[in-house]
Steps between C-alpha positions, in 0.01 A plus 500: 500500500308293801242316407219478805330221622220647338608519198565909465836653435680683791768790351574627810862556432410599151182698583726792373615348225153372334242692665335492222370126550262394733410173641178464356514187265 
């Protein structure tokens, strides 16, 4: 996983993997 500079999570390459998580911490 990515971690932004924002501080949210980016799954893009595993968006189908865990689609169930969001990146809403």
């Amino acid at each position: 996983l990515a971690i932004e500079p924002d501080g949210s999570i980016a799954y893009k390459e595993y968006e189908d993997m865990i689609a169930t998580k969001c990146t809403c911490r």
